[in-house]
C-alpha atoms as an extended CHARMM CRD file, in Angstrom:
* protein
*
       106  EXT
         1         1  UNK       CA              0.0000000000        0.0000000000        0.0000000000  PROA      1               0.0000000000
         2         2  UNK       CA              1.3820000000        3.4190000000       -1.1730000000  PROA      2               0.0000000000
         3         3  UNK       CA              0.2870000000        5.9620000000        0.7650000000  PROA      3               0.0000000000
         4         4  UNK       CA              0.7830000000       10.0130000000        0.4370000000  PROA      4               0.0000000000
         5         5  UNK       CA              0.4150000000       11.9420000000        4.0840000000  PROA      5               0.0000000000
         6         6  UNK       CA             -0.9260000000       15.4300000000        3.4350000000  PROA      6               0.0000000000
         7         7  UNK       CA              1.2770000000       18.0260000000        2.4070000000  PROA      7               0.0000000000
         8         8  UNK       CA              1.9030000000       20.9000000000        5.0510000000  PROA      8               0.0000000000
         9         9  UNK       CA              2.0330000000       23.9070000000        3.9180000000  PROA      9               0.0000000000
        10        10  UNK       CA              4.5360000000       23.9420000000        1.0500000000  PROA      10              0.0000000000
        11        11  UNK       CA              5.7330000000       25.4540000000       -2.2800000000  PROA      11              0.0000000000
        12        12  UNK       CA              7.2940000000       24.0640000000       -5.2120000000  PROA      12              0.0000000000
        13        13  UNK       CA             10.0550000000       26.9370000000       -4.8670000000  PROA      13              0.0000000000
        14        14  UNK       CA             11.9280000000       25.3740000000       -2.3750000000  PROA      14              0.0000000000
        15        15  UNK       CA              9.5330000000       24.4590000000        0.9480000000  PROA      15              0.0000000000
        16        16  UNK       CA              9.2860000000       21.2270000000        2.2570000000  PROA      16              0.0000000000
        17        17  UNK       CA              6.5600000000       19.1480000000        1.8790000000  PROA      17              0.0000000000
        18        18  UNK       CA              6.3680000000       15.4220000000        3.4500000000  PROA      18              0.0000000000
        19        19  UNK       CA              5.8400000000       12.2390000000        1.9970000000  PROA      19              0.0000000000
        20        20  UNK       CA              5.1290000000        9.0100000000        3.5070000000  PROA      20              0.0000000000
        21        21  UNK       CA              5.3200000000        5.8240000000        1.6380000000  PROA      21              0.0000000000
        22        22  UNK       CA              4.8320000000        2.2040000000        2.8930000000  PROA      22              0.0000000000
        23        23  UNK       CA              5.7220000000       -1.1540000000        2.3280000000  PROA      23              0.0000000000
        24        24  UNK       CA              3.2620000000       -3.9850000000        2.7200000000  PROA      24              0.0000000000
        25        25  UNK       CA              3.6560000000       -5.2300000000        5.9230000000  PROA      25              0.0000000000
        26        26  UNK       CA              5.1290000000       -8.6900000000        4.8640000000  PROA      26              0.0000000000
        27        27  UNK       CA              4.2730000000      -12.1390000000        7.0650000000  PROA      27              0.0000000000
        28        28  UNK       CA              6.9930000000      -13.7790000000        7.9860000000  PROA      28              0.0000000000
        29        29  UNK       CA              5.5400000000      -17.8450000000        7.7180000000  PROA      29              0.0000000000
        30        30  UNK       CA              7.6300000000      -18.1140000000        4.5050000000  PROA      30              0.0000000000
        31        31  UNK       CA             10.6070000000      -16.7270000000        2.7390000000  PROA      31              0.0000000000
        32        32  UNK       CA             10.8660000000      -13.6100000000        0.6330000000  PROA      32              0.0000000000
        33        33  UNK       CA             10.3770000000      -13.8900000000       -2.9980000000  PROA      33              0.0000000000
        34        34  UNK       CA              9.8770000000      -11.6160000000       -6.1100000000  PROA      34              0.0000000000
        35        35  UNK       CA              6.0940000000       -9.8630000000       -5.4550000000  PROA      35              0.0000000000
        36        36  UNK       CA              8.3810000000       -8.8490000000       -1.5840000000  PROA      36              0.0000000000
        37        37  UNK       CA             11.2650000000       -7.5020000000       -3.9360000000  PROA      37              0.0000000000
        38        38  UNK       CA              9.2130000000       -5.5950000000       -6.4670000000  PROA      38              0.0000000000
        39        39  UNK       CA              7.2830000000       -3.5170000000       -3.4120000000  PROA      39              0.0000000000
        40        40  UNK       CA              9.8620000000       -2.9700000000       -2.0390000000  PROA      40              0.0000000000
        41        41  UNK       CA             11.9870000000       -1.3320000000       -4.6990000000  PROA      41              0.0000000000
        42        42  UNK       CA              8.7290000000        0.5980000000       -5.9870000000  PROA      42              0.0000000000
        43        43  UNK       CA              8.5560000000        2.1430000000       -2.5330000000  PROA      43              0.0000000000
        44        44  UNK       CA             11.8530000000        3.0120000000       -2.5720000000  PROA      44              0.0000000000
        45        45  UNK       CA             11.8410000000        4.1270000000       -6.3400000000  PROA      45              0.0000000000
        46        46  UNK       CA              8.6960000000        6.7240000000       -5.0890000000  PROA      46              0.0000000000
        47        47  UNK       CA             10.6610000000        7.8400000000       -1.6510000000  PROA      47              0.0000000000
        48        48  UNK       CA             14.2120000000        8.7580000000       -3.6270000000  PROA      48              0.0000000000
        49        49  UNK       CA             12.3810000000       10.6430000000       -6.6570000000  PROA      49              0.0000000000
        50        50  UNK       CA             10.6630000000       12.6890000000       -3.7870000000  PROA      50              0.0000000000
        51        51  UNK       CA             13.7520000000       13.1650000000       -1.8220000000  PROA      51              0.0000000000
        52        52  UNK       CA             15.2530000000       14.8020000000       -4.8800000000  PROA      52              0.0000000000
        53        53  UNK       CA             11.9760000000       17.1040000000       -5.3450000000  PROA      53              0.0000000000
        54        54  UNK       CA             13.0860000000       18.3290000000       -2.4220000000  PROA      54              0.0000000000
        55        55  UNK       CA             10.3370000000       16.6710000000        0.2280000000  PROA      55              0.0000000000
        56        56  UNK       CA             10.9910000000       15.2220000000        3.5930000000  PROA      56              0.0000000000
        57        57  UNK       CA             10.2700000000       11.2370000000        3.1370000000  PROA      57              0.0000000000
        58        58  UNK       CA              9.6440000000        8.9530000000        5.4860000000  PROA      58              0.0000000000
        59        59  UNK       CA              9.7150000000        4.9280000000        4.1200000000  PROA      59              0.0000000000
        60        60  UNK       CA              8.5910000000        2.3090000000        6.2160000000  PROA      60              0.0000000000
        61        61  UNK       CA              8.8070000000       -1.2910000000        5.9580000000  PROA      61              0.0000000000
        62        62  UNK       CA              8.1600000000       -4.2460000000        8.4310000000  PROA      62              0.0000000000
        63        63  UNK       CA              6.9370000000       -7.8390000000        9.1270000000  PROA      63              0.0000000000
        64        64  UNK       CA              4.1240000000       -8.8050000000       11.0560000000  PROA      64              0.0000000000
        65        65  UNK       CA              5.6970000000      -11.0790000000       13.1750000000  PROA      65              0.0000000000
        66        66  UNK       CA              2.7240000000      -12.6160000000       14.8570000000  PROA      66              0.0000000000
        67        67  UNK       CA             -0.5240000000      -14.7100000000       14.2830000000  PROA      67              0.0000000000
        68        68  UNK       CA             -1.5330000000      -18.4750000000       13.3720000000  PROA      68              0.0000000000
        69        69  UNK       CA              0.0760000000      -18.9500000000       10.7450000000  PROA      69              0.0000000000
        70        70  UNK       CA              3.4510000000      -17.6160000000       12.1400000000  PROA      70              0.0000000000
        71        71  UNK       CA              2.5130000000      -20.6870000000       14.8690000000  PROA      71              0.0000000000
        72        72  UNK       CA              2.3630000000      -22.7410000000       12.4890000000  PROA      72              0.0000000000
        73        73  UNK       CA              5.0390000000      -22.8000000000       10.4480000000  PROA      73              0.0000000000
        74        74  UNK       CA              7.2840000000      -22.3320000000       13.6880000000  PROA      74              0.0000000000
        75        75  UNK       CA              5.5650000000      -25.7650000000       15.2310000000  PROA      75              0.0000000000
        76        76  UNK       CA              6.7460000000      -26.8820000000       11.4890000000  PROA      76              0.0000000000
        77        77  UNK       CA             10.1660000000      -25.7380000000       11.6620000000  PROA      77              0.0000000000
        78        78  UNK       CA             10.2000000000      -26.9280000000       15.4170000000  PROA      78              0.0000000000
        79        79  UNK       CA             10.9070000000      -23.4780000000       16.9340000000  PROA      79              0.0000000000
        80        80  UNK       CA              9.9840000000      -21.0310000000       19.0240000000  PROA      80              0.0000000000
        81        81  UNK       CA              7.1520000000      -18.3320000000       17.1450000000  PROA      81              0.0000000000
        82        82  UNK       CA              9.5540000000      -16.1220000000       18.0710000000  PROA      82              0.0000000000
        83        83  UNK       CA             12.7090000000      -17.9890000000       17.2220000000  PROA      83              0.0000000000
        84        84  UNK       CA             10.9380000000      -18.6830000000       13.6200000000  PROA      84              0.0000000000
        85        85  UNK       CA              9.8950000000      -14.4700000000       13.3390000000  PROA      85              0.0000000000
        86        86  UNK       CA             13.1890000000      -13.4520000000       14.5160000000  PROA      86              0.0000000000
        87        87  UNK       CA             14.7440000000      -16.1870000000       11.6180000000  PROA      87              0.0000000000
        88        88  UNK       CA             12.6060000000      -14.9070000000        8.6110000000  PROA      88              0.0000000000
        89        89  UNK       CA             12.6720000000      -11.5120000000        9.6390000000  PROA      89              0.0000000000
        90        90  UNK       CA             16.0260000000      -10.8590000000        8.9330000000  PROA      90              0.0000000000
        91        91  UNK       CA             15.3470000000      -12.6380000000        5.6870000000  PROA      91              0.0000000000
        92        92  UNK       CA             13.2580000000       -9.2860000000        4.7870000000  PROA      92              0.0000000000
        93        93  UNK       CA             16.0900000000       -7.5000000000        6.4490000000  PROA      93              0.0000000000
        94        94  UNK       CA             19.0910000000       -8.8780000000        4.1570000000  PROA      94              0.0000000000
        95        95  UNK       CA             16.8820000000       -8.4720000000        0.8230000000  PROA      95              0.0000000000
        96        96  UNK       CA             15.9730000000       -4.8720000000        1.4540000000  PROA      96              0.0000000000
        97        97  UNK       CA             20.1700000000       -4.3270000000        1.9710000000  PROA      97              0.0000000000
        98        98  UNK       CA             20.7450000000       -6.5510000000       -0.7550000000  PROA      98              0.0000000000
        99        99  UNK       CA             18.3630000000       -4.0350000000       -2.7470000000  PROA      99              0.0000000000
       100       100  UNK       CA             20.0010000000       -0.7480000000       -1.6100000000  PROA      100             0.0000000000
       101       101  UNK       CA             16.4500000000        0.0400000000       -0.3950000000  PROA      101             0.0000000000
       102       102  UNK       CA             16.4500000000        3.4620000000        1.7570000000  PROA      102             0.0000000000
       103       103  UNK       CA             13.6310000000        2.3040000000        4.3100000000  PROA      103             0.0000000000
       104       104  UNK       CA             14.0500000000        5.2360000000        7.1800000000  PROA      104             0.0000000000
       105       105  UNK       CA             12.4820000000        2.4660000000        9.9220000000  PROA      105             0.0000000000
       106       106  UNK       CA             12.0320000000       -1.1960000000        9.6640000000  PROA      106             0.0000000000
């Protein structure tokens, strides 16, 4: 989901106006794959060209790290759900890097 905050008070000569763009929140009760890689750089595509028009940009990114199916693939793995979150987590983690993605929080 892309979404634009509203703009505060700004001009194109030179005031700031803020952006805020978003990731999905990707589940972590599987690896990352190509639909994870293409949001990701699209996001990030959308917060750099609006860094260089001069806005203030916030990206976020994230995993939801909880829920039954989380559970459930941990019981599968035989781990922890939080072992298992932690685990896949910093699969999303090491693919944003590995994209040169700018998120600003994760």
């Amino acid at each position: 989901t892309v979404m634009q905050s509203a703009a505060v008070g700004a001009t194109r000569e030179g005031a700031e106006t803020d952006f805020y763009v978003t990731t999905p929140i990707y589940y972590v009760n599987d690896k990352p794959h190509i639909g994870h890689a293409y949001t990701s750089v699209v996001c990030d595509i959308l917060a750099r060209f609006h860094r260089l028009d001069g806005r203030r940009v916030r990206l976020l990114t994230g995993t939801d790290e909880h829920g039954q199916k989380v559970q459930l693939s941990a019981e599968k793995a035989g781990v922890t759900p939080l072992a298992f979150a932690d685990d896949v987590s910093t699969n999303f983690r090491t693919l944003a890097s590995a994209l040169d993605c700018t998120y600003d929080d994760f």
